[in-house]
Each structure stands twice: as C-alpha cells, then as structure tokens.
C-alpha positions as CSV (number, residue, x, y, z in Angstrom):
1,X,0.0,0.0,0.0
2,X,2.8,2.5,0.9
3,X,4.8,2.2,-2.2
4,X,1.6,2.6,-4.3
5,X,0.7,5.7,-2.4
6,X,4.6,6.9,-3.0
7,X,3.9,6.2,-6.6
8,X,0.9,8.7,-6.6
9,X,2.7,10.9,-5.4
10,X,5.4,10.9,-7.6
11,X,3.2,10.6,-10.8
12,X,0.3,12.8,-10.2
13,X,2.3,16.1,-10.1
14,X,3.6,15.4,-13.2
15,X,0.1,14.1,-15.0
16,X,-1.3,17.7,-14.0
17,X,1.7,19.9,-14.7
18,X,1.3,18.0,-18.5
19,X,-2.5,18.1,-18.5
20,X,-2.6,14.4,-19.3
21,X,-6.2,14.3,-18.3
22,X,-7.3,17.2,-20.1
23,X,-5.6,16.2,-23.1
24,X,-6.9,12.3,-22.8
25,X,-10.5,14.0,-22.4
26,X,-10.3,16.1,-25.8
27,X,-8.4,13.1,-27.6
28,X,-11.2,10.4,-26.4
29,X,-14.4,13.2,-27.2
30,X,-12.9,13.7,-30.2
31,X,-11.9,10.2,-31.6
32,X,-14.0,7.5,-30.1
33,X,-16.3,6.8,-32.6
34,X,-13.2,5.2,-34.4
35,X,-12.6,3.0,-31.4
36,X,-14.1,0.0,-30.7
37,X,-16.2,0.4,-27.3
38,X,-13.7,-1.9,-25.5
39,X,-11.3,0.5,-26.2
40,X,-13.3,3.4,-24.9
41,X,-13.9,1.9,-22.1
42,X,-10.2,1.2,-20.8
43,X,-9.7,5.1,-21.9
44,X,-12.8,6.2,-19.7
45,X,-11.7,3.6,-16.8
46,X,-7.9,5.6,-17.1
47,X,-9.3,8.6,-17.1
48,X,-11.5,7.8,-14.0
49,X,-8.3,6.3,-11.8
50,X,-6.8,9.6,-12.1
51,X,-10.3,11.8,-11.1
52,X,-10.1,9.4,-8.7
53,X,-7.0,10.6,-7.0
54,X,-6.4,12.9,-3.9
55,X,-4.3,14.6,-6.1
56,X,-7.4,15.5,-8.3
57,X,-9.8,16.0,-6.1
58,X,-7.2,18.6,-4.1
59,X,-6.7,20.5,-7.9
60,X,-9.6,20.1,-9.9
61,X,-9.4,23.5,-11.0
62,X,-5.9,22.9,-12.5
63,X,-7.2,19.6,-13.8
64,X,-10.0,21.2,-15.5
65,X,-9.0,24.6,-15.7
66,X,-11.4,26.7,-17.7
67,X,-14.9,26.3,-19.8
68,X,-13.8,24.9,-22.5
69,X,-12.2,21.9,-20.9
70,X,-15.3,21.6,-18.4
71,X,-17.6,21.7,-21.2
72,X,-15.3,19.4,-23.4
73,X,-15.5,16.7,-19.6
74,X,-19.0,17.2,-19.4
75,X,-19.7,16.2,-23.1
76,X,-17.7,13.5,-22.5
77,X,-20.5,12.2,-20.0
78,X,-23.0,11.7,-22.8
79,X,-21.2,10.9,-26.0
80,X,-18.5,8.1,-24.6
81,X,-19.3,6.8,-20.8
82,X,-22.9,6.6,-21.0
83,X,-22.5,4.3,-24.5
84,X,-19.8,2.4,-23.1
85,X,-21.0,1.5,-19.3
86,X,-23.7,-0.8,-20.0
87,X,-23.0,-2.7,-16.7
88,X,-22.8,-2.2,-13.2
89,X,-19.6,-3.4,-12.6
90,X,-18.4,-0.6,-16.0
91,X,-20.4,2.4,-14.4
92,X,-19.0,1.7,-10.9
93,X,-15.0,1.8,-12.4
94,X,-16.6,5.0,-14.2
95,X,-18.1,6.9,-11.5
96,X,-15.2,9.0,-10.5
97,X,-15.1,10.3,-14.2
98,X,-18.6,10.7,-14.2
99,X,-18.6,12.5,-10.5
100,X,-16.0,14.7,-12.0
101,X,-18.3,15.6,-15.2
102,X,-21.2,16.9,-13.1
103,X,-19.2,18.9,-10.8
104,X,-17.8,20.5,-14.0
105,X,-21.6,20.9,-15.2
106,X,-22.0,23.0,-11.9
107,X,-18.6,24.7,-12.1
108,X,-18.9,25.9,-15.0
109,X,-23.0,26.0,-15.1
110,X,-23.2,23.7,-18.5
C-alpha cells in the first residue's frame, strides 16, 4: 500500500503539470467513434483512476482549468461513458469520471 501511495505521489504532479487528463478527455471526445467500445472503455476507466485521486480532487481547478475543458468533460458524460457502461460493474469503475463531469456541469453552469 505504501509504495503505491509513494507512486501517486510521484506521478500525479507530473500528469497535472502536462494536463494528461485534459488532453486524454479532448483526444477520447474527439476520436472515439473510431474505437471500438472496449477501447473506450479502458480510456474512460484511465481517465477515471486519475479523477479518482487525492491529487485531483485537491486540484480540480488545475485539472480542469477553464470552460472549455469543463464543457469538453462534461460532453464526454454523454457521447462516450454513457454508451460504453452498459454494466454495473463498468459504471462503478466510471463513476469518479462521471462525479468529475457533473461537478464540471456546476462549475462551469453547463
């Protein structure tokens, strides 16, 4: 447990200082009708094991810094996780992601 806390640690700085998530977000809204759902659904389940950080929950705003890229998260509720959780067990991995769209929808008042 410690050393995978250590990794956090040491990763999540630099996933935020590179805007990994913001960047994964715009790629997947932007290309995932030419993937096939399976591989939309291990982007959305990445993308959720980072909102599902303390690292992002302490900087969502650098995360998801402006409009755009809350209005580009939110989209992403209803044109790739909504299609691709069709089960429980998919929606529960996605729920961080999708936690993190709605507070984006308030944030930014989508």
């Amino acid at each position: 447990m410690f050393i995978y806390l250590s990794y956090l640690s040491s990763i999540m700085p630099l996933i935020r200082a590179n805007r990994i998530f913001s960047k994964g977000v715009k790629f997947l809204t932007m290309v995932h009708r030419l993937f096939s759902s399976i591989h939309s659904l291990k982007m959305v389940e990445a993308l959720s094991m980072i909102a599902d950080t303390e690292d992002f929950k302490t900087y969502t705003n650098t995360y998801v810094a402006n409009e755009v890229e809350g209005r580009e998260l939110f989209e992403l509720k209803a044109a790739v996780i909504a299609p691709v959780c069709v089960t429980m067990e998919q929606r529960r991995a996605a729920r961080p992601l999708s936690d993190a769209c709605d507070k984006a929808k308030r944030t930014y008042k989508l």
